[in-house]
Phi, psi and omega in degrees: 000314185274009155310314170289013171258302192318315187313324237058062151274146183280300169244113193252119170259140178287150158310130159012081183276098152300152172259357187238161181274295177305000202254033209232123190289309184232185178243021152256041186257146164315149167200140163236084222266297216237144166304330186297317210234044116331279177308303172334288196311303179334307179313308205296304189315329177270345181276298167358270171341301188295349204243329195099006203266183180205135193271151149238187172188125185278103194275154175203182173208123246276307187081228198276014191261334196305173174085357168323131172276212188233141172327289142004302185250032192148278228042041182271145152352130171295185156221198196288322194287330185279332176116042201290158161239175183304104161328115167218135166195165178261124161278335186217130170278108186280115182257106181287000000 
């Protein structure tokens, strides 16, 4: 990111950010859970700013894709040994 702020792009979007630790597609995912992990980004956020850029950041939650290992080794399902978590997601929406 901050190359692209040096380069000049005007806006730099994050990645897929979780917001749950279980909300997380693999467990090399961005996530914002936890207080520890403010400051890192901050960091990255203010040197951008300084650069002229301006950050965005996409948050999500994973559903039924979470528990996953990272693309690099699969992205088959974890299993218990590996540290697998609880799955929660919606099959169906109701809409009034």
């Amino acid at each position: 990111m901050g190359s692209r702020a040096t380069g000049g792009v005007g806006l730099i979007m994050v990645e897929t950010t979780a917001v749950t630790s279980i909300g997380r597609i693999t467990p090399g995912d961005l996530g914002l859970w936890d207080d520890a992990q403010i400051e890192p980004l901050a960091r990255i956020v203010r040197f951008v700013r300084q650069q002229g850029a301006v950050v965005g950041i996409q948050l999500a939650h994973a559903g039924r894709k979470a528990s996953s290992n990272v693309p690099l080794l699969g992205g088959s399902p974890l299993t218990p040994e590996q540290g697998a978590w609880t799955i929660y997601s919606c099959t169906k929406l109701n809409w009034i």
